[in-house]
One Martini backbone bead per residue (centre of mass of N, CA, C, O) as a GRO file, in nm:
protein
  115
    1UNK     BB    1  -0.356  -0.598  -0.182
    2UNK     BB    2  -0.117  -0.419  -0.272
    3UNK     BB    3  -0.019  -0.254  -0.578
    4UNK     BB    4   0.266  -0.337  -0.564
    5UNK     BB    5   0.233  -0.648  -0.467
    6UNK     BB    6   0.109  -0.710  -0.742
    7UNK     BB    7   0.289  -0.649  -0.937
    8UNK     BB    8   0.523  -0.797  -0.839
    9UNK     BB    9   0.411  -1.064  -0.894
   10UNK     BB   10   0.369  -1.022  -1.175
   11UNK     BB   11   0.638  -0.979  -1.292
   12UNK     BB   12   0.718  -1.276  -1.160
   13UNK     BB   13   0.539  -1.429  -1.353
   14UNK     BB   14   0.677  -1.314  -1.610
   15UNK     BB   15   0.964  -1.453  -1.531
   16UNK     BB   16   0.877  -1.745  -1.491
   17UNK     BB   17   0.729  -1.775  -1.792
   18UNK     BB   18   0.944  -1.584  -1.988
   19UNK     BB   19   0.898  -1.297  -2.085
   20UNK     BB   20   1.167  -1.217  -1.887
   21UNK     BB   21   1.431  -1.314  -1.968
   22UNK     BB   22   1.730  -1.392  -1.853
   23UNK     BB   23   1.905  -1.074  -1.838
   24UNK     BB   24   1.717  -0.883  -1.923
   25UNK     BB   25   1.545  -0.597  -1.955
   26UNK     BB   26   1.334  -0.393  -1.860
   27UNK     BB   27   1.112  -0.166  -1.817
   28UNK     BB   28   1.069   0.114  -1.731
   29UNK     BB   29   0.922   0.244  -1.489
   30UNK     BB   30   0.755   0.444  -1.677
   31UNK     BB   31   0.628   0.223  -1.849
   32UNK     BB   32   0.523   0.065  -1.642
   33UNK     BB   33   0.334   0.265  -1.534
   34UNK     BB   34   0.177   0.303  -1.750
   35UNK     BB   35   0.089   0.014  -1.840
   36UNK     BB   36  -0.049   0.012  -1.550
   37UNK     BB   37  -0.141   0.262  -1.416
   38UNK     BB   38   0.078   0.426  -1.247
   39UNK     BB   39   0.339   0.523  -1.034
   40UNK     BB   40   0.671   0.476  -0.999
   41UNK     BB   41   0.653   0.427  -0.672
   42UNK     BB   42   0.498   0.124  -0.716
   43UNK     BB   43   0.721  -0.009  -0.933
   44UNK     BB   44   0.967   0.037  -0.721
   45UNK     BB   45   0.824  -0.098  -0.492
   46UNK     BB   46   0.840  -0.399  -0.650
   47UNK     BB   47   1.162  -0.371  -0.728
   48UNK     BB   48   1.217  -0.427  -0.444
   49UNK     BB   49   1.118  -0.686  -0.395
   50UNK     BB   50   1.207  -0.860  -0.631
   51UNK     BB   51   1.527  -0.767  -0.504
   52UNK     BB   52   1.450  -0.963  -0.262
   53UNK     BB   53   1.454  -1.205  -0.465
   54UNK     BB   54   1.671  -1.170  -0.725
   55UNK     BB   55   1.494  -1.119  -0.982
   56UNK     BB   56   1.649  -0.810  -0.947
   57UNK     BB   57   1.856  -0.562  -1.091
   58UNK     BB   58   2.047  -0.317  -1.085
   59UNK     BB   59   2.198  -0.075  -1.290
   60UNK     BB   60   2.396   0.205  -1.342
   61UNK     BB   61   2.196   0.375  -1.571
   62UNK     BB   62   2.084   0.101  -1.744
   63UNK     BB   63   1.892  -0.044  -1.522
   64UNK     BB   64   1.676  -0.354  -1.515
   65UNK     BB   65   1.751  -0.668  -1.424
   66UNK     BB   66   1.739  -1.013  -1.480
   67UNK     BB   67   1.842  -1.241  -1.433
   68UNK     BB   68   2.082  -1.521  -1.466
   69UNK     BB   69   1.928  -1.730  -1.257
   70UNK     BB   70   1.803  -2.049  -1.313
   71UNK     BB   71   1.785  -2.180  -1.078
   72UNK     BB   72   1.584  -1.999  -0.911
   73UNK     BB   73   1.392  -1.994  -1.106
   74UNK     BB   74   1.302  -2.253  -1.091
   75UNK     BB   75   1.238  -2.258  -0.781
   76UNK     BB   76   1.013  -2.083  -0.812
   77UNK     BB   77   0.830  -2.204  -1.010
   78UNK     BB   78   0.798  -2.476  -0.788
   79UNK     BB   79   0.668  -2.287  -0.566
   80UNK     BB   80   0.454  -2.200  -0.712
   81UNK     BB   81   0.345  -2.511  -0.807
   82UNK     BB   82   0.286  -2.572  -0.516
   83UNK     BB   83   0.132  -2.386  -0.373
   84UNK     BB   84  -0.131  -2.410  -0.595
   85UNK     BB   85  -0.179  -2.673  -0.515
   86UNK     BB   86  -0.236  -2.684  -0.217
   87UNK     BB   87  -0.489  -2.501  -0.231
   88UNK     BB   88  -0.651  -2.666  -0.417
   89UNK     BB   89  -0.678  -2.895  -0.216
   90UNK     BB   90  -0.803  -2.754   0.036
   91UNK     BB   91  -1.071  -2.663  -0.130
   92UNK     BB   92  -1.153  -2.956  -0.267
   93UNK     BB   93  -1.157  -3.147  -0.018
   94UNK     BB   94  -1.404  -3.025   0.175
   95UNK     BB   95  -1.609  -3.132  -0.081
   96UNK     BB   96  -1.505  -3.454  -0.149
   97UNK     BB   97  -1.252  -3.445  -0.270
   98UNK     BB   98  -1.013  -3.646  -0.417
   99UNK     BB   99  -0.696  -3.666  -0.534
  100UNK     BB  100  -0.810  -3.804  -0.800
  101UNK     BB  101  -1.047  -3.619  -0.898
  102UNK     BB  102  -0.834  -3.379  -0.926
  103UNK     BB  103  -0.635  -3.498  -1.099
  104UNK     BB  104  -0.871  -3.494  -1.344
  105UNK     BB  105  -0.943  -3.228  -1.356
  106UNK     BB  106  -0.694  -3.107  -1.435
  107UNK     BB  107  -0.693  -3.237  -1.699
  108UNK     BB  108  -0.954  -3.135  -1.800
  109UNK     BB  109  -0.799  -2.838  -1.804
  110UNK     BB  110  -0.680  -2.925  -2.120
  111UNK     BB  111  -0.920  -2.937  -2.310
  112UNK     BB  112  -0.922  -3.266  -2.363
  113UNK     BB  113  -0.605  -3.316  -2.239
  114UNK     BB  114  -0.365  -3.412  -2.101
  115UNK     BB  115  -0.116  -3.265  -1.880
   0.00000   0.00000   0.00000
């Protein structure tokens, strides 16, 4: 995967977290390249991406701002936690695990409480 595009992940991870609250400002290209240790036409060409998916816009002047469509939002976080099970399910149906021992192992991974 090239850099803009692990980049804009990251940043798209960090919107769907709460990291970057809906409506809020990012930081400048300048802080995110120094930040990520990358170049600013990494960042722009991240910010193109997300702004390709709606979760980022340009205002002129002031910066990038992030969506306040809490819609879109959520429903992106919806598909990223389908996604990242379906890939689950993939990866350890093919060694013999059942559907419920999966659905253990993930509760198992809550550190000894359910999920």
């Amino acid at each position: 995967m090239t850099l803009y595009k692990e980049l804009s992940r990251k940043i798209k991870f960090g919107i769907l977290r709460g990291d970057y609250p809906p409506g809020s400002r990012l930081p400048s290209l300048r802080v995110l390249a120094e930040q990520e240790k990358c170049n600013q036409a990494t960042v722009k060409r991240a910010m193109q991406i997300l702004g390709q998916e709606h979760l980022v816009s340009p205002k002129h002047t002031t910066g990038i701002f992030v969506t306040d469509d809490l819609l879109l939002i959520q429903r992106l976080r919806y598909k990223e936690q389908a996604d990242l099970t379906r890939k689950l399910y993939e990866r350890l149906m093919p060694l013999g695990y059942s559907r419920g021992e999966i659905l253990i192992m993930i509760q198992e991974c809550g550190y000894g409480r359910p999920v």
